[in-house]
Backbone of each chain as ProteinMPNN parsed JSONL, in Angstrom:
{"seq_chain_A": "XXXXXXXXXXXXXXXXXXXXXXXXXXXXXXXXXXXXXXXXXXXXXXXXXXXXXXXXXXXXXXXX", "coords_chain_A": {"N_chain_A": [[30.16, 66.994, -25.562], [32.205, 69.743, -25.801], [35.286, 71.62, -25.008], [36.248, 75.226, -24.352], [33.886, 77.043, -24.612], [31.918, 76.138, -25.704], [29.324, 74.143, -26.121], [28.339, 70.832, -26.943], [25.41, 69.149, -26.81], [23.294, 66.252, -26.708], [19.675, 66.604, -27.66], [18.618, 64.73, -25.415], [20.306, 64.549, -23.592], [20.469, 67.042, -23.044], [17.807, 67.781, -21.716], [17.629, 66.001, -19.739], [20.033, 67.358, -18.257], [18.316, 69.549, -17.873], [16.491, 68.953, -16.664], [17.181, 67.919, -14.081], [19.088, 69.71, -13.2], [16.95, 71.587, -12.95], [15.065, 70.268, -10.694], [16.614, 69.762, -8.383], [17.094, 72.164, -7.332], [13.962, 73.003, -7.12], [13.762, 71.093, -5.33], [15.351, 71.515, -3.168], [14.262, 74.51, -2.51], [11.491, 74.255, -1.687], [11.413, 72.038, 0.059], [12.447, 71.045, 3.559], [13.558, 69.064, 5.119], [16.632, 67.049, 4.6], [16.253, 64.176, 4.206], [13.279, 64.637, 2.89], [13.955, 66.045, 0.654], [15.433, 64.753, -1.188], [13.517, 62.871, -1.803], [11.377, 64.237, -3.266], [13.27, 65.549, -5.246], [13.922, 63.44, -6.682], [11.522, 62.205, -7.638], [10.755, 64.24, -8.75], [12.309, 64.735, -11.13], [12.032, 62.028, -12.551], [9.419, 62.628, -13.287], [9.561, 64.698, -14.751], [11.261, 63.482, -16.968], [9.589, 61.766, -17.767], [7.016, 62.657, -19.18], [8.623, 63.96, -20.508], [9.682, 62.55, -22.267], [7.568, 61.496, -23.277], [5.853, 63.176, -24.573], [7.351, 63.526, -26.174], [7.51, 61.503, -27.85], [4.506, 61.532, -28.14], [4.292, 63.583, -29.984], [6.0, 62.208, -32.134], [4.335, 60.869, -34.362], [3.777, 62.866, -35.839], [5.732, 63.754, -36.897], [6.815, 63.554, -39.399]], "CA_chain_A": [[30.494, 68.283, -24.961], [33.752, 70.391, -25.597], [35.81, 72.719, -24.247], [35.92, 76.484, -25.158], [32.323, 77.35, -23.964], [30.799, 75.288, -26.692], [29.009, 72.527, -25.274], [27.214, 70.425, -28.221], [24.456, 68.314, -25.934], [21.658, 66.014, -27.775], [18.202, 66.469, -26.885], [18.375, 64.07, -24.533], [21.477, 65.357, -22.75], [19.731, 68.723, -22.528], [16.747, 67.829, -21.129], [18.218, 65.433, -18.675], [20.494, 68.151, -17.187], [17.543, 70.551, -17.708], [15.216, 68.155, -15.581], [18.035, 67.617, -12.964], [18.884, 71.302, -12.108], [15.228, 72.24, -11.792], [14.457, 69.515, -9.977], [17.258, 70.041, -7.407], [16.501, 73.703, -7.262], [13.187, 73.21, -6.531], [13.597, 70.418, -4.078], [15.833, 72.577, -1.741], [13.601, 75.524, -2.205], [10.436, 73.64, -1.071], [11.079, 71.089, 1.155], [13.539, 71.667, 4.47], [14.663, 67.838, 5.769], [16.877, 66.166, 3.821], [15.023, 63.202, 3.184], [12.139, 64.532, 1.859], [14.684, 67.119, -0.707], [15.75, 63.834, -2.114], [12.303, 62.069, -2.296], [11.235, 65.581, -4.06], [14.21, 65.606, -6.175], [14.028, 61.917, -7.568], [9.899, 62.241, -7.839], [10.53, 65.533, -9.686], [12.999, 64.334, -12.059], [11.293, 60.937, -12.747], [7.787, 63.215, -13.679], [10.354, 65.724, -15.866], [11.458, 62.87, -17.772], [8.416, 60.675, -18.143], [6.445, 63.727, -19.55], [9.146, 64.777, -21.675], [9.823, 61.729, -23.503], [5.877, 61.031, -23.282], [4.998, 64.609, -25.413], [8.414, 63.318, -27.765], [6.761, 59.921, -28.366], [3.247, 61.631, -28.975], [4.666, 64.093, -31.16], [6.057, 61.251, -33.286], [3.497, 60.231, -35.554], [3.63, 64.025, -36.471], [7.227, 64.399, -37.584], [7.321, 63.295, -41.204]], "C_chain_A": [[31.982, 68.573, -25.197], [34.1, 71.287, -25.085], [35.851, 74.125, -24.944], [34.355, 76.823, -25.212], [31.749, 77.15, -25.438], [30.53, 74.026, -26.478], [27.808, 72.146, -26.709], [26.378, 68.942, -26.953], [23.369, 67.41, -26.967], [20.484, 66.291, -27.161], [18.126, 65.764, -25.856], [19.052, 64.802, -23.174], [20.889, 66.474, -21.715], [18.77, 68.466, -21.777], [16.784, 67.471, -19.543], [19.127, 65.997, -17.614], [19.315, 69.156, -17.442], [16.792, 70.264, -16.294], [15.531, 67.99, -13.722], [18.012, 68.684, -12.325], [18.059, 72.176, -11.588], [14.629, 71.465, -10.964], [15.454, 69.429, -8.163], [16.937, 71.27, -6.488], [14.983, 73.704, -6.373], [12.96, 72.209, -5.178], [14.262, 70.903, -3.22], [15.152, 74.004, -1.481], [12.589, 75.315, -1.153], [10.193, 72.723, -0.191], [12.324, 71.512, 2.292], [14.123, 70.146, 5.221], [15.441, 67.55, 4.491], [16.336, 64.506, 2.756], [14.107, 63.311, 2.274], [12.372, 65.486, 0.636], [14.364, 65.512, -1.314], [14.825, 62.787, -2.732], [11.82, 63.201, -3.689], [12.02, 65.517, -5.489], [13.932, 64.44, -7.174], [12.953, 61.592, -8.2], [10.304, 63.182, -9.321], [11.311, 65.165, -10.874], [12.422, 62.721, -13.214], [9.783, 61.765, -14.011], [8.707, 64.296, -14.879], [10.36, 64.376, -17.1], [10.467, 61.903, -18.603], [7.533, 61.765, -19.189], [7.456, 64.257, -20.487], [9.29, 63.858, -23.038], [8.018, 61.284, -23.597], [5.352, 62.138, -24.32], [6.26, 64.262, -26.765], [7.651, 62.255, -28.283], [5.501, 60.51, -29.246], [3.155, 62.876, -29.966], [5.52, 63.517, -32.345], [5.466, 61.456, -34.512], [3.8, 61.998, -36.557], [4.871, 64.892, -37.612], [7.623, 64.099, -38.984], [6.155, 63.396, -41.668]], "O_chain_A": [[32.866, 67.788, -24.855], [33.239, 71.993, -24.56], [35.483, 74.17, -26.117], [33.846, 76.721, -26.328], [31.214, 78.024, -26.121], [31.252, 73.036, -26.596], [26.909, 72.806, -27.231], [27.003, 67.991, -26.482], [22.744, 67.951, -27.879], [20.435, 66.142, -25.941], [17.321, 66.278, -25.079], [18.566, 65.352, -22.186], [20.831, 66.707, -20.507], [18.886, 69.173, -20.776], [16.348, 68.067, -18.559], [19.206, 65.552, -16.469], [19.741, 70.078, -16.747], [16.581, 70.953, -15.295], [14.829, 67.953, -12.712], [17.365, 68.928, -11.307], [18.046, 72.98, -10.656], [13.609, 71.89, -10.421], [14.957, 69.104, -7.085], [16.627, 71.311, -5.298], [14.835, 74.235, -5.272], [12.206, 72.455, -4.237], [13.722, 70.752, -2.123], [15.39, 74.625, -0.445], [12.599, 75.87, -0.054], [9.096, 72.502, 0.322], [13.163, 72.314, 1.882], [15.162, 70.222, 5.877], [14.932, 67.794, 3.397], [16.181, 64.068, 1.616], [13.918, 62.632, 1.265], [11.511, 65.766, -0.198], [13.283, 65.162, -1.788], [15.049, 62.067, -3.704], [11.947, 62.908, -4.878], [11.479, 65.45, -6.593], [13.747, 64.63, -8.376], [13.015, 60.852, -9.181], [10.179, 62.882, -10.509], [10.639, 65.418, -11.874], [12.53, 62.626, -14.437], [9.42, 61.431, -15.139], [8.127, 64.501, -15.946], [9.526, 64.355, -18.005], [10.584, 61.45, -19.742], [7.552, 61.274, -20.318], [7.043, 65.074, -21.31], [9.139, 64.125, -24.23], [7.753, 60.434, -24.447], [4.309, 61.846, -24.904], [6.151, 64.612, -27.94], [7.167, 62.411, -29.404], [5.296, 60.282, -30.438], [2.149, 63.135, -30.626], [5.739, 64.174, -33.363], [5.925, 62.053, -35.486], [3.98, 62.073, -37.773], [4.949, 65.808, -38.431], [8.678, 64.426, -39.528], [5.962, 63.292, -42.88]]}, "seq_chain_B": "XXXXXXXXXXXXXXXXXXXXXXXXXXXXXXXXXXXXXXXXXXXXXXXXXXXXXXXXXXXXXXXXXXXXXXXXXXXXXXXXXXXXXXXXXXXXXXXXXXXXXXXXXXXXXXXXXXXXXXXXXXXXXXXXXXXXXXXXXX", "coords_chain_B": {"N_chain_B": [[-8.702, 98.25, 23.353], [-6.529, 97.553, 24.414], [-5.575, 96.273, 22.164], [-5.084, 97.643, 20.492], [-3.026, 99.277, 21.593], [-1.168, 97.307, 21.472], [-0.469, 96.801, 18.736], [-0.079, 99.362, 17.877], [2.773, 99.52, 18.986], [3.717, 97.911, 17.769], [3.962, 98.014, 15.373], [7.174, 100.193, 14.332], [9.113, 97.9, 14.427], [7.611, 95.762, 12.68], [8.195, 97.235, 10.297], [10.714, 97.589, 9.969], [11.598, 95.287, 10.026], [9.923, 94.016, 7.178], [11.364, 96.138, 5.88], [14.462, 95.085, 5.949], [13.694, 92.471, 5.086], [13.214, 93.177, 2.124], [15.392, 94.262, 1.472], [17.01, 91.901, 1.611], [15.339, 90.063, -0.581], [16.383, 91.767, -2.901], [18.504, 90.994, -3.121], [18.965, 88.362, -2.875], [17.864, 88.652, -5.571], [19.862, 90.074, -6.857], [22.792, 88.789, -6.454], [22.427, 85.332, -6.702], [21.013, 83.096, -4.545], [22.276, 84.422, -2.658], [20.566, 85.691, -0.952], [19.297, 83.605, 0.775], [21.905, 82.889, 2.108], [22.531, 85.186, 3.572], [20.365, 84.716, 5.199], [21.156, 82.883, 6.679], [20.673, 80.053, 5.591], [22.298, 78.012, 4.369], [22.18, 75.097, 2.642], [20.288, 75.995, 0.642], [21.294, 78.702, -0.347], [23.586, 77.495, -1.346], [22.675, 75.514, -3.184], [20.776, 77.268, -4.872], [22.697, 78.97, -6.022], [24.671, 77.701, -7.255], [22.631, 75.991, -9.18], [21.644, 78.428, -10.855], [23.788, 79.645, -11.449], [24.954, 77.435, -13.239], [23.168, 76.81, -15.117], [23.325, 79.607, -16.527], [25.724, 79.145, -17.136], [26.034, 76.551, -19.136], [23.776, 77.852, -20.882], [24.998, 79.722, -21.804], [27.056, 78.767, -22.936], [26.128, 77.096, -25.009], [25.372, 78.358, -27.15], [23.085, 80.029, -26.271], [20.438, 82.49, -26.617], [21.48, 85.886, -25.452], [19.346, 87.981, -24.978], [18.672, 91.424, -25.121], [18.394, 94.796, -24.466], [17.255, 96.228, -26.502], [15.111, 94.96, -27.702], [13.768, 93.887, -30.642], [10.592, 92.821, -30.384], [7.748, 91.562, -28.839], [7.989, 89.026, -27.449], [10.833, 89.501, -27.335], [11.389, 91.248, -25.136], [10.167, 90.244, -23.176], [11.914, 87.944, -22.846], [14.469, 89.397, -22.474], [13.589, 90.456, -20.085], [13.51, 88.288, -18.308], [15.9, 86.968, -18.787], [17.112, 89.38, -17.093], [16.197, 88.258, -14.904], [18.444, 86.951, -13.388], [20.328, 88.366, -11.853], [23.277, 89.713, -11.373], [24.529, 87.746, -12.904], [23.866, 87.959, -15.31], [25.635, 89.435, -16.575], [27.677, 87.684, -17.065], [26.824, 85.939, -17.98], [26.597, 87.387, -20.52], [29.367, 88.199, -21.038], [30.105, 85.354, -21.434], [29.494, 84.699, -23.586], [30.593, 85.367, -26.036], [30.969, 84.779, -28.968], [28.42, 85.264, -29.802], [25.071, 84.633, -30.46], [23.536, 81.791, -31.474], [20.919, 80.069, -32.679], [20.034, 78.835, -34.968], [20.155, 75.923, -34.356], [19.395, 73.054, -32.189], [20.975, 73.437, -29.934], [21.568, 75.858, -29.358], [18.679, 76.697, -29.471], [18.249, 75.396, -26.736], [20.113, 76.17, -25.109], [18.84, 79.056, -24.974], [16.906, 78.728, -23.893], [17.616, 77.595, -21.505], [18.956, 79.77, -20.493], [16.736, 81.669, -19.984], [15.311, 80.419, -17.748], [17.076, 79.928, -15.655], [16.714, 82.742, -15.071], [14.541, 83.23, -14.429], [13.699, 81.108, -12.431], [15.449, 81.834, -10.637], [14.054, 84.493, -9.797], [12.278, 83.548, -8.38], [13.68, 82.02, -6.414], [14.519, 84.032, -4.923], [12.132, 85.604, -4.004], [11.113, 83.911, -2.397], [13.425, 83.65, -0.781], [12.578, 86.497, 0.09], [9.613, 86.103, 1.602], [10.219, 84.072, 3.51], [12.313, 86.159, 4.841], [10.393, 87.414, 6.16], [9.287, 86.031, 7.608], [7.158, 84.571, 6.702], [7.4, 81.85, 5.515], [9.426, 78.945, 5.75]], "CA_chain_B": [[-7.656, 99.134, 23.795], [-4.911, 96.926, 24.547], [-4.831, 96.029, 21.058], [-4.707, 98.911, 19.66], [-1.787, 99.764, 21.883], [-0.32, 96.523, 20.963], [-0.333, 97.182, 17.09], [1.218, 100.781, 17.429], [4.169, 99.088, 19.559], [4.786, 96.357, 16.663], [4.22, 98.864, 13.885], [8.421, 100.15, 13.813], [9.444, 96.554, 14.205], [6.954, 95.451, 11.097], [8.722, 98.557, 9.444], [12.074, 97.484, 10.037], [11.119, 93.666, 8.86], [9.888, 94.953, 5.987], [13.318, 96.875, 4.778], [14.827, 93.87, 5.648], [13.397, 91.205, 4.204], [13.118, 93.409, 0.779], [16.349, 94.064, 1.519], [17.451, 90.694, 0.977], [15.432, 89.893, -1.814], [16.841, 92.299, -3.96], [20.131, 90.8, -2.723], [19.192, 86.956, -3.77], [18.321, 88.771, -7.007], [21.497, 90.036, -7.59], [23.469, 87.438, -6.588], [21.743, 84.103, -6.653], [21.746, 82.73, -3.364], [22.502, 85.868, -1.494], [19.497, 86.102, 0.052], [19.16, 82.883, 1.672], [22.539, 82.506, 2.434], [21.818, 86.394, 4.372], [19.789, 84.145, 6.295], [22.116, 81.09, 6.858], [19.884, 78.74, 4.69], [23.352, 77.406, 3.603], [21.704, 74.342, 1.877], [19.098, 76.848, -0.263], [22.078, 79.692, -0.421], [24.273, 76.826, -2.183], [21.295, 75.286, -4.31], [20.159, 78.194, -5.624], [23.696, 79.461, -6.537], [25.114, 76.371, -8.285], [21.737, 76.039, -10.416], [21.614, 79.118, -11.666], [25.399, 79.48, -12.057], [25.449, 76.32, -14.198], [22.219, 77.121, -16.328], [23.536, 80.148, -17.6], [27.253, 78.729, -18.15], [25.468, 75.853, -19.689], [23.092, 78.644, -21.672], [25.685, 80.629, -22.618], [27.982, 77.736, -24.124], [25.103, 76.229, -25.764], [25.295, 79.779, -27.885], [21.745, 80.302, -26.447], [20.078, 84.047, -27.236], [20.676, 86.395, -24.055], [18.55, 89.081, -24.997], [19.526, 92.628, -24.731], [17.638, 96.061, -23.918], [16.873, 96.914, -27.362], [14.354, 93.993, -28.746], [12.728, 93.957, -31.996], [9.232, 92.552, -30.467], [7.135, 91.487, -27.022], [8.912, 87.835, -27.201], [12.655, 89.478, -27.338], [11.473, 92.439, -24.263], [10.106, 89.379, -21.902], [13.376, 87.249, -22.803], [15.33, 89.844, -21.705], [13.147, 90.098, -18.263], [13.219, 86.559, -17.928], [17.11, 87.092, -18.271], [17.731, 89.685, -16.112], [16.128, 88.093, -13.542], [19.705, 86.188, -13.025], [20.967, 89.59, -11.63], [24.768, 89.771, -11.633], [24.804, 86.788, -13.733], [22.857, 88.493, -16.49], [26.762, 89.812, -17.363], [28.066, 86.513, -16.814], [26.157, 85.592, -19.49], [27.016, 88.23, -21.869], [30.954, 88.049, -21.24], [30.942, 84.235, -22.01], [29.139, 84.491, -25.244], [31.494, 86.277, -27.118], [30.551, 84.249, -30.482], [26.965, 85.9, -30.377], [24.005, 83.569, -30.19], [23.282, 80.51, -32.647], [19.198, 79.377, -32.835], [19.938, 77.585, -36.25], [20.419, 74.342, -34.242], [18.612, 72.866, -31.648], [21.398, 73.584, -28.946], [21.09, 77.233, -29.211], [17.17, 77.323, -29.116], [18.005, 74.75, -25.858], [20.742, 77.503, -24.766], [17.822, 80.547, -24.776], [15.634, 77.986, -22.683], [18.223, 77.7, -20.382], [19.19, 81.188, -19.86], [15.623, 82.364, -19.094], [14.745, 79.346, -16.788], [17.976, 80.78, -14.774], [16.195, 83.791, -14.811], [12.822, 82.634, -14.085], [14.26, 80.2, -11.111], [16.329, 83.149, -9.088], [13.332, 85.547, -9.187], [11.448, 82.709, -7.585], [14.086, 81.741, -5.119], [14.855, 85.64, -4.17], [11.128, 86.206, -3.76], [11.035, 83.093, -1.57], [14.657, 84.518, 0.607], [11.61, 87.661, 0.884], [9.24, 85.711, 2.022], [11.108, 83.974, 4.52], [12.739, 87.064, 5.878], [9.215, 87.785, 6.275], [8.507, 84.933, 8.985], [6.069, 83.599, 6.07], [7.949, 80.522, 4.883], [10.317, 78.493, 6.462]], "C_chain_B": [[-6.4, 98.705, 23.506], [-4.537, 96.734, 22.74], [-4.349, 96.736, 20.092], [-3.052, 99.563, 20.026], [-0.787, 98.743, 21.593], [0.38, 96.323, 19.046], [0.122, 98.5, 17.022], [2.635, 100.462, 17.96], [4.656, 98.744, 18.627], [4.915, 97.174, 14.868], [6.015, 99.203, 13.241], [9.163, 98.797, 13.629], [8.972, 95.868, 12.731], [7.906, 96.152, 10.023], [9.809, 97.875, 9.1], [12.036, 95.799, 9.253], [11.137, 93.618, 7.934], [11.033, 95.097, 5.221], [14.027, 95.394, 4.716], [14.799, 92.675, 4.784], [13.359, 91.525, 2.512], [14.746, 93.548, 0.713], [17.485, 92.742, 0.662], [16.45, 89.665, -0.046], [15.986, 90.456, -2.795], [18.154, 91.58, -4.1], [20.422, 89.133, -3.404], [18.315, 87.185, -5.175], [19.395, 88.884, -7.683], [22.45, 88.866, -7.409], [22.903, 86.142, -6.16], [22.511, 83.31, -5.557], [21.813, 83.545, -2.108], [22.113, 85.781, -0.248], [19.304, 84.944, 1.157], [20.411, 82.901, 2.584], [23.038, 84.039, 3.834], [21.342, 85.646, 5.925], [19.932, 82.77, 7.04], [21.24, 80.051, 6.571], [21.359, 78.388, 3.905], [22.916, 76.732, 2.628], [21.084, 75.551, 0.447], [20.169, 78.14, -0.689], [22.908, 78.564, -2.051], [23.609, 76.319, -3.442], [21.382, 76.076, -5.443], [21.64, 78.755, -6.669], [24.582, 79.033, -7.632], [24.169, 76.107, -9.151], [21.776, 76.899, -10.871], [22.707, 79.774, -12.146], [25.056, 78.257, -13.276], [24.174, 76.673, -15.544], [22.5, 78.187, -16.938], [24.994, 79.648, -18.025], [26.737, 77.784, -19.156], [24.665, 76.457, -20.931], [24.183, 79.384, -22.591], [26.409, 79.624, -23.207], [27.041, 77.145, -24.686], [24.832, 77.155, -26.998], [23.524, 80.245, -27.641], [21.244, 81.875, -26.761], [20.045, 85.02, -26.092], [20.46, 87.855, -24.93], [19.153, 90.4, -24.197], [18.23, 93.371, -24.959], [16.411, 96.52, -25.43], [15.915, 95.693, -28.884], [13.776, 94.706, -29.146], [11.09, 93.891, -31.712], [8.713, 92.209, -28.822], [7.732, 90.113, -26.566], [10.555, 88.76, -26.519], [12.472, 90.298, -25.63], [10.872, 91.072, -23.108], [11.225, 88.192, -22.095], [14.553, 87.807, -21.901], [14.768, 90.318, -20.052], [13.727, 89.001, -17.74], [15.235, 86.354, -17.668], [17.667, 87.88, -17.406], [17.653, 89.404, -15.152], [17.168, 86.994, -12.529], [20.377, 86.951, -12.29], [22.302, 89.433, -12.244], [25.377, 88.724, -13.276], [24.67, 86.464, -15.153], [24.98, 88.802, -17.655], [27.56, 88.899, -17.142], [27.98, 85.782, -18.024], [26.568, 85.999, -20.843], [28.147, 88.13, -22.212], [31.174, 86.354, -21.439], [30.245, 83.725, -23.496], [29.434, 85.861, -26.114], [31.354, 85.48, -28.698], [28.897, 84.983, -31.103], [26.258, 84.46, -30.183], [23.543, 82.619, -31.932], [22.131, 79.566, -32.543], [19.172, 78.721, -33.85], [20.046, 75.92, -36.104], [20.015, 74.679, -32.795], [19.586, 73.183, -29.776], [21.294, 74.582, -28.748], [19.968, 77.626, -29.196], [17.438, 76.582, -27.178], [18.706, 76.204, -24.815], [19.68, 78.917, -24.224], [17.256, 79.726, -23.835], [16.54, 78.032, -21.093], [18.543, 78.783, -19.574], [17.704, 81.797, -19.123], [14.977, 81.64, -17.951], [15.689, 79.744, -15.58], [17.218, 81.623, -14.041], [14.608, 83.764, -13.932], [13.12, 81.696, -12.495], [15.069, 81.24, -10.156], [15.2, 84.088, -8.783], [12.503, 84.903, -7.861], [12.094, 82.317, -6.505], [14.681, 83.242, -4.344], [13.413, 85.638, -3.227], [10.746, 84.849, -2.45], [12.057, 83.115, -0.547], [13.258, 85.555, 1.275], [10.77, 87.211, 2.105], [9.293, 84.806, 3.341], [11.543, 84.632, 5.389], [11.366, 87.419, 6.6], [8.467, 87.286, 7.531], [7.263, 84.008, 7.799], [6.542, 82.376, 5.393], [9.383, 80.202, 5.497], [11.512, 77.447, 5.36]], "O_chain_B": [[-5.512, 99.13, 22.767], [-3.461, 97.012, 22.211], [-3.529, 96.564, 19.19], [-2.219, 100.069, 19.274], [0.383, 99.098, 21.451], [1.383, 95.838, 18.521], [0.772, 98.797, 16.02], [3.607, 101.039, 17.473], [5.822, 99.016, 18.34], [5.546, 96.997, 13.826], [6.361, 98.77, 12.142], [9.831, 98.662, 12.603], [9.759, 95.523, 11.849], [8.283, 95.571, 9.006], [9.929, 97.522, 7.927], [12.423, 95.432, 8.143], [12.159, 93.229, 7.368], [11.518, 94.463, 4.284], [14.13, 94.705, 3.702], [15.624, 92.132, 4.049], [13.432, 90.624, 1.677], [15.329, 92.893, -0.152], [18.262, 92.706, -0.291], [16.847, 88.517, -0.245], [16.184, 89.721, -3.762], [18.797, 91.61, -5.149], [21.379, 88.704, -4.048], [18.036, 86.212, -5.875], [19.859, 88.258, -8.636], [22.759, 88.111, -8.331], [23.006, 85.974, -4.945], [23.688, 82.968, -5.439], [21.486, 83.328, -0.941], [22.629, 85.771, 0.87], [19.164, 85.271, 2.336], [20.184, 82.929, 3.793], [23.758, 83.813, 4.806], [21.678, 85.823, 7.096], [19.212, 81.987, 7.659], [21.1, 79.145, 7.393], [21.357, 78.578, 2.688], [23.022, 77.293, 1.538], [21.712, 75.689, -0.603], [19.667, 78.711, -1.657], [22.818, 78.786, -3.259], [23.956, 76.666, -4.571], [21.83, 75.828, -6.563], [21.548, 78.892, -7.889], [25.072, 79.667, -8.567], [24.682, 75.895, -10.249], [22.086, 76.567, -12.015], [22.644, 80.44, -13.179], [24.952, 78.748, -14.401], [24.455, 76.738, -16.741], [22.064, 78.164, -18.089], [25.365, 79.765, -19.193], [26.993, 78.19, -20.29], [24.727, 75.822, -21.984], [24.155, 79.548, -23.811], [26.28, 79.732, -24.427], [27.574, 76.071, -24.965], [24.071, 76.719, -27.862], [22.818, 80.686, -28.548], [22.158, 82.448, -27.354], [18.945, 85.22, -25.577], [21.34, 88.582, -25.391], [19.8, 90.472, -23.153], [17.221, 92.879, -25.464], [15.253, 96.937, -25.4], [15.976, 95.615, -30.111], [13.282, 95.748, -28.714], [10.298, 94.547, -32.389], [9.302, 92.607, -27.817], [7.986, 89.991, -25.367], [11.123, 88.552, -25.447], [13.365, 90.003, -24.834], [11.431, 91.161, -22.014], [11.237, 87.436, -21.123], [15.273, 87.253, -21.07], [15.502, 90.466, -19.074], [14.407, 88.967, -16.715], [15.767, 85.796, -16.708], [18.656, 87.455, -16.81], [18.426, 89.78, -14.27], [16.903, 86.449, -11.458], [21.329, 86.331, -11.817], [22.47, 89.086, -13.413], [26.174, 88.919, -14.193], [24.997, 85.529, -15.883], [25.335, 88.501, -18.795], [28.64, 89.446, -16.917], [28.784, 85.231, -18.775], [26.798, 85.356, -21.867], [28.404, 87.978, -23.406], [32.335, 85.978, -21.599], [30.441, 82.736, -24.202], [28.834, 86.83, -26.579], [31.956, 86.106, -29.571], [28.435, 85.144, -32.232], [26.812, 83.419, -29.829], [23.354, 82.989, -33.091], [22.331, 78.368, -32.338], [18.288, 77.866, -33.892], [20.047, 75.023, -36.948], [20.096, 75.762, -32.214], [18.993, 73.145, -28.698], [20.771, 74.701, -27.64], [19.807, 78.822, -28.951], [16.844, 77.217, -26.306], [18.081, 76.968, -24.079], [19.874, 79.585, -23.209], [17.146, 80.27, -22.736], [16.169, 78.391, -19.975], [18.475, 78.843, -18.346], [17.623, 82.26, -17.985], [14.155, 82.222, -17.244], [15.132, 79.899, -14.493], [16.978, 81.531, -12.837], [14.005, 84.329, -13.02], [12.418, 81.982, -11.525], [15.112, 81.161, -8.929], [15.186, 84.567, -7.649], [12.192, 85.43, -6.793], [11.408, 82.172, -5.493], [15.218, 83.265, -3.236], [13.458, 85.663, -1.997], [9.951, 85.196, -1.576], [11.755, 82.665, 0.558], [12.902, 85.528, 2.453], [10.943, 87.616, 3.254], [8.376, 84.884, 4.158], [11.465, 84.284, 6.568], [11.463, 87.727, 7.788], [7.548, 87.757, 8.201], [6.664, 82.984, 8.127], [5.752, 81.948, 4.551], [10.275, 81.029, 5.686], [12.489, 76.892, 5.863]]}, "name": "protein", "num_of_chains": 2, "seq": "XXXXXXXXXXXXXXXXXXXXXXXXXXXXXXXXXXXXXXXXXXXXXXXXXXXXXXXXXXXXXXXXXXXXXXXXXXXXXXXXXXXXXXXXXXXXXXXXXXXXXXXXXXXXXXXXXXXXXXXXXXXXXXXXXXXXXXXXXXXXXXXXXXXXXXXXXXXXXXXXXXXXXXXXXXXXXXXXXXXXXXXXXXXXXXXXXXXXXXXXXX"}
């Protein structure tokens, strides 16, 4: 990442703050204790990431 | 009887609810956050405001594509929905991508994803401030 509103991210990067800020987002939308934001949050992020690198993996075989 | 007279009592009250609560959705459309924070949901005011602040700064330095009024096709005219639904932030967007948009690399297709997920995430937490004002969600 650099400065001058050009941020160069890898795939990973991206996804990983993608996964984060919707997963925050939606855990303070939908849940109202604290505790169960951050169960929400950590679930939701966990299931972002597992599923993202899970559809990269099984789009593998396909890439060359 | 009674109930009848009890449902014309609560009718201007409903009314007034109503304005209200649309009220402040339009309000955590325009500014993300607004609406909850209208309704001292601090937590959900702040949330909402800081995610979709950072996904389009994040969108827009990523050179992602914010879509403007005058698309080419039915992709570019629900892009630019999907972006305005950032309100205020829609020109937030536009004034920090002064280079124009760059899809030839995988940060600028990530960039467009980001900007409309902004967009797509404030309509949903406005329409959920509505709902709320509403007495239907807590």
């Amino acid at each position: 990442m650099n400065a001058g509103m050009g941020f160069h991210l890898s795939h990973f990067q991206s996804m990983l703050l993608f996964a984060l800020l919707i997963s925050i987002a939606f855990g303070f939308l939908s849940r109202r204790r604290p505790i169960d934001r951050v169960k929400y949050i950590v679930w939701s992020l966990f299931l972002f990431l597992l599923i993202g690198v899970g559809i990269g993996w099984a789009m593998y075989p396909f890439s060359r | 009887m009674a109930d009848e007279v009890a449902a014309l009592a609560a009718r201007p009250q409903d009314t007034r609810r109503e304005t209200v609560a649309f009220v402040i959705g339009v309000a955590g459309w325009l500014v993300p956050g607004l609406g909850h924070a209208l309704m001292k949901m601090w937590g959900r005011a702040a949330a909402c405001f800081l995610t979709v602040g950072l996904l389009v700064i994040l969108g827009a330095g990523m050179r992602g594509n914010v879509f403007s009024s005058s698309g080419n096709d039915a992709f570019d005219s629900l892009g630019y929905l999907a972006d305005l639904g950032t309100g205020t932030f829609y020109l937030l967007a536009r004034s920090l991508e002064t280079g124009g948009a760059d899809v030839s690399h995988a940060g600028g297709d990530y960039g467009t994803r980001f900007l409309a997920t902004a967009g797509v995430l404030n309509l949903l937490a406005a329409l959920h401030a509505y709902e709320a004002a509403r007495g239907r969600k807590a």
